[in-house]
SESE-440920 format. One record per residue (C-alpha): x, z, y; chain; residue number from 1. Coordinates in nm, 2 decimals. Layout:
SESE-440920
- u,w,v,kette,nr
- X,Z,Y,A,NUM
...
END
This chain:
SESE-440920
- u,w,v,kette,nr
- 0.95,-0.49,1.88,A,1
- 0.64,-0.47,1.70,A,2
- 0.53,-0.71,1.44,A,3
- 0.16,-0.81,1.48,A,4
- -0.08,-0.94,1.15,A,5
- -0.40,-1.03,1.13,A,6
- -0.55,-1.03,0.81,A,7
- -0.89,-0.99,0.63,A,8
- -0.84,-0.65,0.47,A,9
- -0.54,-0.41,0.46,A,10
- -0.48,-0.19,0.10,A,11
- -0.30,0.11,0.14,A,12
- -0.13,0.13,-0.24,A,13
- -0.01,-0.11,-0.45,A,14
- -0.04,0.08,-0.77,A,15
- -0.26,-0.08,-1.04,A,16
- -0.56,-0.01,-0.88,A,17
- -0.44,-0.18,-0.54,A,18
- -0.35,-0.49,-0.72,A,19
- -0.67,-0.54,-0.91,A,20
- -0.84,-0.47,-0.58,A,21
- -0.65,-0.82,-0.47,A,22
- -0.81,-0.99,-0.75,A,23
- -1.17,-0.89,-0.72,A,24
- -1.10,-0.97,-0.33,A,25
- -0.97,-1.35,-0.38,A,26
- -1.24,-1.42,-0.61,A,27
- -1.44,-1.38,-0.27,A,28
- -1.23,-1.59,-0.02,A,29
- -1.09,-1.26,0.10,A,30
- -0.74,-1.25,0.18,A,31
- -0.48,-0.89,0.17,A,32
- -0.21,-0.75,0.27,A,33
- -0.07,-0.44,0.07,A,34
- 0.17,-0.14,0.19,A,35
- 0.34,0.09,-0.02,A,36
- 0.60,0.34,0.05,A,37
- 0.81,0.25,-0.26,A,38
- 1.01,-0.04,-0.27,A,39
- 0.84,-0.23,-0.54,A,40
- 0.47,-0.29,-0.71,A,41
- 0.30,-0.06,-0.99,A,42
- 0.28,0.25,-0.78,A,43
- 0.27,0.57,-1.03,A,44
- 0.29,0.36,-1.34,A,45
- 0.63,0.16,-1.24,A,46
- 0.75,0.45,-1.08,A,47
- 0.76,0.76,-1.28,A,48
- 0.64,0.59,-1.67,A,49
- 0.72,0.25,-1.67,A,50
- 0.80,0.24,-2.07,A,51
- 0.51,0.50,-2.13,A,52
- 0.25,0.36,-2.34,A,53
- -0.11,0.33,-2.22,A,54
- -0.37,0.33,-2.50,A,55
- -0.72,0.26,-2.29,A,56
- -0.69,-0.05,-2.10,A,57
- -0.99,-0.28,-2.22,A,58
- -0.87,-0.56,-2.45,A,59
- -0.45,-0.39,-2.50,A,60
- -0.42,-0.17,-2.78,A,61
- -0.10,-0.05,-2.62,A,62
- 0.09,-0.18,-2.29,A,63
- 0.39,0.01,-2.14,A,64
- 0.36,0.12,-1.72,A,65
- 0.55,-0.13,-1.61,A,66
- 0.40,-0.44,-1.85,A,67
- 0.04,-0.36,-1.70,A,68
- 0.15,-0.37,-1.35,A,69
- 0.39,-0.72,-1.46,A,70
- 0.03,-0.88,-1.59,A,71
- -0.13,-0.79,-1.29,A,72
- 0.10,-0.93,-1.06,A,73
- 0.03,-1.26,-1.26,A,74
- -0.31,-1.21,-1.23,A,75
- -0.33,-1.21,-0.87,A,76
- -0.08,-1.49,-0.77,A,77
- -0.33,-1.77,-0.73,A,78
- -0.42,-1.55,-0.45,A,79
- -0.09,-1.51,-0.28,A,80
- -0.10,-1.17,-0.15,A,81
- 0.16,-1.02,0.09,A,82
- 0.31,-0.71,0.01,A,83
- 0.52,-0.48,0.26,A,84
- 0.70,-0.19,0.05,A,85
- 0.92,0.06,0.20,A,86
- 0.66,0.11,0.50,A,87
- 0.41,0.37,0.55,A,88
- 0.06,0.37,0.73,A,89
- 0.11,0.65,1.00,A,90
- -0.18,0.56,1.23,A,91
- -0.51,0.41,1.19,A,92
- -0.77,0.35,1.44,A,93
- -1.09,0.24,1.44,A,94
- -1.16,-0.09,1.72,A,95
- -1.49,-0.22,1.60,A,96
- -1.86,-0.10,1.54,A,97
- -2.00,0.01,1.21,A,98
- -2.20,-0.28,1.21,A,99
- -1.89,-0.49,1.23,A,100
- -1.60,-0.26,1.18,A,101
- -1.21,-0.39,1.28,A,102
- -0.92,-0.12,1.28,A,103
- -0.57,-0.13,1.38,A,104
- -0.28,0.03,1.13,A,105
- 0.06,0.06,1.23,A,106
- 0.33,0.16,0.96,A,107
- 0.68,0.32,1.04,A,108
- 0.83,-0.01,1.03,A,109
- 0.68,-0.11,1.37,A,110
- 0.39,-0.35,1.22,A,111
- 0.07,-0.36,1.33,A,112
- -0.25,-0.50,1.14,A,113
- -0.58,-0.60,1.26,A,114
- -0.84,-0.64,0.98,A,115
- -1.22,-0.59,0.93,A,116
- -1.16,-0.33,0.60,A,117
- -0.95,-0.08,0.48,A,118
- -0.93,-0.03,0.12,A,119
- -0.72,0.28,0.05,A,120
- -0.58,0.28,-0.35,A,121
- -0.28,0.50,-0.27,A,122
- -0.35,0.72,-0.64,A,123
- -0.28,1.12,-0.55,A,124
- -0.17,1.03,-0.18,A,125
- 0.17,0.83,-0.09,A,126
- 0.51,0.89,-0.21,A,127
- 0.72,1.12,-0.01,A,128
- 1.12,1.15,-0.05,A,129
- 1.26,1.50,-0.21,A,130
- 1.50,1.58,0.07,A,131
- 1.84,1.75,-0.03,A,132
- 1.85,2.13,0.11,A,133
- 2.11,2.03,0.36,A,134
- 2.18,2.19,0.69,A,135
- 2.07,1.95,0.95,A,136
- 1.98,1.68,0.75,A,137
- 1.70,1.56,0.96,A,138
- 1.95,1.47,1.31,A,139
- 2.07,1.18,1.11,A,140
- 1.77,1.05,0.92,A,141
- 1.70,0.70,1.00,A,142
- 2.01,0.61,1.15,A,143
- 2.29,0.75,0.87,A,144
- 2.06,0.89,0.62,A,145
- 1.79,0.70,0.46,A,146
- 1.54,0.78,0.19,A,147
- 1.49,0.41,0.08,A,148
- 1.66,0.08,0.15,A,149
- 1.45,-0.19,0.31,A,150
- 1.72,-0.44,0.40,A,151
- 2.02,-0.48,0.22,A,152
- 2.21,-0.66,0.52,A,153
- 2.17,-0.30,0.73,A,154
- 2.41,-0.17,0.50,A,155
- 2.67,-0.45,0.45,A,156
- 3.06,-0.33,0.56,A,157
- 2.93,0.05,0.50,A,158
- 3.12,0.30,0.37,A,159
- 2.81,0.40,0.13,A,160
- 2.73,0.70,-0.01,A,161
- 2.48,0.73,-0.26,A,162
- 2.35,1.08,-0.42,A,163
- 2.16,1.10,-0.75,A,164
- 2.17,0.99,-1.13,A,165
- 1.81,0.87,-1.19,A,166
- 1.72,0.48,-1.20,A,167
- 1.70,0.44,-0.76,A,168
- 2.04,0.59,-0.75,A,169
- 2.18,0.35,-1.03,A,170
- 1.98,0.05,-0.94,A,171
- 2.11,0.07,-0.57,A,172
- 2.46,0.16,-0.66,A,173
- 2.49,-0.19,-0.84,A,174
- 2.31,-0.39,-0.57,A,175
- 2.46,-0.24,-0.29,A,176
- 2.85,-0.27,-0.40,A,177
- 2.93,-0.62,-0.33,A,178
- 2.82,-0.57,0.05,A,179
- 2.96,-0.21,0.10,A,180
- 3.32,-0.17,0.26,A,181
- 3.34,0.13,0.03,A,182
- 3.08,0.27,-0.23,A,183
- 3.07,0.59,-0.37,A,184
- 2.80,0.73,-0.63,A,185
- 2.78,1.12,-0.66,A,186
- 2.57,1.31,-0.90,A,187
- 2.60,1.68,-1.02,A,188
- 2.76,1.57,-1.38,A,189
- 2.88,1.26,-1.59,A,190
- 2.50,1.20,-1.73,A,191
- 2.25,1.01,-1.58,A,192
- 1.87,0.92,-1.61,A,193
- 1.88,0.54,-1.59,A,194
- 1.89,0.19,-1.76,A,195
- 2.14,0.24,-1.97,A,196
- 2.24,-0.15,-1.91,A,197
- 2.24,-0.03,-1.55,A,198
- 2.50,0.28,-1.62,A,199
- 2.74,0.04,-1.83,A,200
- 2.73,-0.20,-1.48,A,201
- 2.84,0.11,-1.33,A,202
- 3.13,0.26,-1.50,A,203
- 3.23,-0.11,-1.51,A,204
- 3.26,-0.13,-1.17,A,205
- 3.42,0.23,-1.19,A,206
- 3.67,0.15,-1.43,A,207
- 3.78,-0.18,-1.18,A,208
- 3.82,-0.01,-0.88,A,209
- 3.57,-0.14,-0.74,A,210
- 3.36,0.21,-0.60,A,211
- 3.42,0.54,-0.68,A,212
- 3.19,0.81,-0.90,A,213
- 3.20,1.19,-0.80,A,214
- 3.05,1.45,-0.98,A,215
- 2.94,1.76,-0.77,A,216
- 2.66,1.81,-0.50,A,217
- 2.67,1.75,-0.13,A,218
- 2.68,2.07,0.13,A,219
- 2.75,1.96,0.43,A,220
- 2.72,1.65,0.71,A,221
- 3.03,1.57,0.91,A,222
- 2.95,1.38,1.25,A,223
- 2.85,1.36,1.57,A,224
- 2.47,1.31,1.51,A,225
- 2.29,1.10,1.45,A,226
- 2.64,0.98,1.34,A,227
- 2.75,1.04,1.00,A,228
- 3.12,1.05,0.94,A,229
- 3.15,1.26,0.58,A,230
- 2.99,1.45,0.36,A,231
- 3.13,1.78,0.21,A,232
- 3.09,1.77,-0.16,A,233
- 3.13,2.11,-0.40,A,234
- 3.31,2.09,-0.73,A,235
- 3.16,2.33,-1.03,A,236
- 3.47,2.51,-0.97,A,237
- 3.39,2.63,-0.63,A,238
- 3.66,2.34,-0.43,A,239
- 3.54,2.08,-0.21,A,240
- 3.63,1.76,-0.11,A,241
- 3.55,1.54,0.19,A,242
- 3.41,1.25,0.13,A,243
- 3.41,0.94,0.47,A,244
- 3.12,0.77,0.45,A,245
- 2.91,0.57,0.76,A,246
- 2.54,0.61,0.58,A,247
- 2.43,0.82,0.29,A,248
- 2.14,0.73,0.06,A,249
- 1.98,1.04,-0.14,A,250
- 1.79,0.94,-0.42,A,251
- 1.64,1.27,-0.55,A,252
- 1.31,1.22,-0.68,A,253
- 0.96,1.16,-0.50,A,254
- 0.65,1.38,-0.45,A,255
- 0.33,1.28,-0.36,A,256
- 0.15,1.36,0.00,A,257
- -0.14,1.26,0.14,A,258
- 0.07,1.23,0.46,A,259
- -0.12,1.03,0.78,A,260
- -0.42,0.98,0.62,A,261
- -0.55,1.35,0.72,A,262
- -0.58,1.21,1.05,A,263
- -0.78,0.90,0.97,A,264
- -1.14,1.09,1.04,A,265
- -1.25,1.09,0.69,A,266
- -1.40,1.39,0.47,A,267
- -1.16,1.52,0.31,A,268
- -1.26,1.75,0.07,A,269
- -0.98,1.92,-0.19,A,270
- -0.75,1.62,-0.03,A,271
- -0.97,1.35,-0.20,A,272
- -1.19,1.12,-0.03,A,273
- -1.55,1.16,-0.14,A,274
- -1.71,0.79,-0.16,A,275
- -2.07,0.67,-0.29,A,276
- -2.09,0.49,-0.64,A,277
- -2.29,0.19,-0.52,A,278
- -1.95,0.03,-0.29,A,279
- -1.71,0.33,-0.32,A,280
- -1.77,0.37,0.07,A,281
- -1.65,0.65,0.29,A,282
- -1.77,0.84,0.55,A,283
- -1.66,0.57,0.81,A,284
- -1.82,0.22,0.76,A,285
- -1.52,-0.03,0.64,A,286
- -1.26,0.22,0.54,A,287
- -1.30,0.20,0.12,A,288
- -1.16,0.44,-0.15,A,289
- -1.03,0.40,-0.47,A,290
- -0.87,0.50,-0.79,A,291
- -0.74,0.86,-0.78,A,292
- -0.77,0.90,-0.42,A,293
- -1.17,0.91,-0.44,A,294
- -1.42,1.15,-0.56,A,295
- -1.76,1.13,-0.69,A,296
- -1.97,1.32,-0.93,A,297
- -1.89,1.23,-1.26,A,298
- -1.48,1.12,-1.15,A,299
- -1.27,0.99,-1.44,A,300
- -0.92,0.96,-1.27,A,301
- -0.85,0.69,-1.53,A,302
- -0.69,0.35,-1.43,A,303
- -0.99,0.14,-1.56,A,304
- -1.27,0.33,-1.38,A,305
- -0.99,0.18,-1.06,A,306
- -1.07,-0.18,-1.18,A,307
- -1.46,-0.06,-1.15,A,308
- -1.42,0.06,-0.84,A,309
- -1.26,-0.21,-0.65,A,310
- -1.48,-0.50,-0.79,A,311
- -1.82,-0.31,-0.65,A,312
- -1.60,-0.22,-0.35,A,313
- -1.53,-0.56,-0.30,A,314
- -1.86,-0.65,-0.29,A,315
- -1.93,-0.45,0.03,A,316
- -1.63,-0.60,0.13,A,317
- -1.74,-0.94,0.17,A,318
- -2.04,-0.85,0.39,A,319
- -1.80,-0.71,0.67,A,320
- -1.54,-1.02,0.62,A,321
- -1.79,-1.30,0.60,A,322
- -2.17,-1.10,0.77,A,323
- -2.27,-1.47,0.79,A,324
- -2.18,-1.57,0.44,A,325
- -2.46,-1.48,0.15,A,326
- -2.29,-1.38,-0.12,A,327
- -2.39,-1.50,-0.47,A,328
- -2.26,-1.32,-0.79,A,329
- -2.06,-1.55,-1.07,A,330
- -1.93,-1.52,-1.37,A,331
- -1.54,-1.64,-1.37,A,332
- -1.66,-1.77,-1.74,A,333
- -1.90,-2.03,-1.62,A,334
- -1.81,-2.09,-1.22,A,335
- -1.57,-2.39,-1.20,A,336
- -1.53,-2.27,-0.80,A,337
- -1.43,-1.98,-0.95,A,338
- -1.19,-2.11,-1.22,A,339
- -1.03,-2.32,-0.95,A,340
- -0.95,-2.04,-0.75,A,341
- -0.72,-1.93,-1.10,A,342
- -0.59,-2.22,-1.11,A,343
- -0.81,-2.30,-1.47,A,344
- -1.05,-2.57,-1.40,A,345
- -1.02,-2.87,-1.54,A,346
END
């Protein structure tokens, strides 16, 4: 059953960039829902550096990934924007004119949107799961094997089976225990890239009896597909072991892709999306692009030319939302409309 939304404007990222662009947009009355392949906010900057330092954010000497994408999400919550992670765009289609453009997105969770702009902020292209080089791998995807975990419940009474040593595999392995019939966590040896608060919960649960830890790398599928019933497991000394499982949950690391957007009708050109620097623009009238997604003469793939972006983007924005609307600049200083929308006013 497909999920229908209607909303003002869709953003295809929820990286820094994406979340600013929610800002700038609910300063203007303009409401957003995000999507995001990963399971969570912050995009490149939660995912793959979230205790690296960033030295050129206006006004922070220093903030870590993860700290800028935490202020931002407290930025934008006086404007209460709905995010769907785990879920990718797959299809877009244009439904309106270019004088008053509309589109239709559906994601592979079965939802479909309906807005009057598209702002896509998804940095190099979306994350896409490394998948382990297993033989026939892809008969049980979706139903057994799955590449992220959007509902906790689908898994409860599972005989779980979780591959990797990074934080996903770690984080999961701890959350998914209590509701698992059986959990067990492989990884190719006894050292792992997580929290270390995280790997301690772990071996805890280890040491209790509570799930099991294998060291080795999976081989094999057992199962009728799209069935799982075991996976074959190698040893560094050559052995194998069987190990039962229902569903198995591979954490190994993402890669980016520009995925479905190829086949959105805009011009591509060395898989960026060329825009204009007065509203960051593309080719097609309502479909916006920006942060490292965009190019331009003069691109500075920096997160705070992003902010830039999406407050002139947003401009444009509000001519396509609200055609009968003038729209007057303000400064957030010295508007009181403005500060009440922050929840600031006196």
């Amino acid at each position: 059953m497909t999920d229908s939304i209607e909303t003002d404007v869709v953003i295809v990222g929820a990286g820094p960039v994406g979340l600013f662009a929610v800002f700038e947009l609910g300063l203007l009355d303009i409401k957003a829902h995000l999507i995001d392949i990963l399971p969570k906010p912050g995009g490149q900057c939660a995912e793959l550096y979230p205790e690296k330092p960033i030295y050129d954010i206006p006004a922070l000497p220093v903030v870590t990934g993860q700290g800028l994408v935490d202020s931002l999400m407290k930025q934008i919550e006086p404007f209460h924007p709905v995010f769907h992670f785990g879920e990718m765009v797959f299809s877009l289609e244009s439904i309106g004119t270019a004088e008053a453009p509309r589109f239709r997105l559906m994601t592979d969770a079965g939802k479909s949107f309906t807005c009057k702009a598209v702002v896509v902020a998804a940095g190099g292209g979306s994350f896409q799961p490394k998948k382990p080089p297993i033989e026939n791998i892809e008969a049980y995807e979706n139903t057994s094997v799955f590449y992220a975990v959007r509902r906790m419940e689908t898994f409860r009474g599972k005989r779980i089976l979780i591959v990797g040593g990074g934080d996903s595999a770690l984080d999961w392995t701890v959350n998914l225990q209590p509701v698992a019939e059986r959990l067990t966590l492989l990884h190719r040896r006894d050292a792992f890239r997580a929290a270390p608060h995280t790997v301690e919960q772990m071996r805890r649960l280890v040491a209790a009896g509570e799930m099991d830890l294998q060291l080795g790398q999976v081989v094999a599928l057992k199962g009728e597909p799209p069935q799982l019933k075991a996976a074959i497991m190698r040893r560094d000394d050559g052995s194998t072991v069987e190990i039962a499982c229902d569903v198995m949950l591979p954490f190994f690391g993402l890669t980016m892709k520009l995925g479905p957007l190829v086949d959105w009708g805009l011009n591509l050109h060395e898989n960026l999306i060329p825009v204009d620097t007065e509203k960051f623009e593309t080719n097609i009238p309502g479909i916006f692009a920006i942060g490292d997604i965009n190019t331009y003469p003069g691109k500075l793939k920096l997160i705070l030319s992003g902010f830039h972006e999406g407050a002139l983007a947003a401009q444009k924005v509000h001519r396509y939302v609200y055609p009968d609307r003038r729209l007057t600049f303000q400064y957030t200083t010295s508007s009181t409309s403005l500060q009440k929308k922050l929840g600031v006013a006196a």
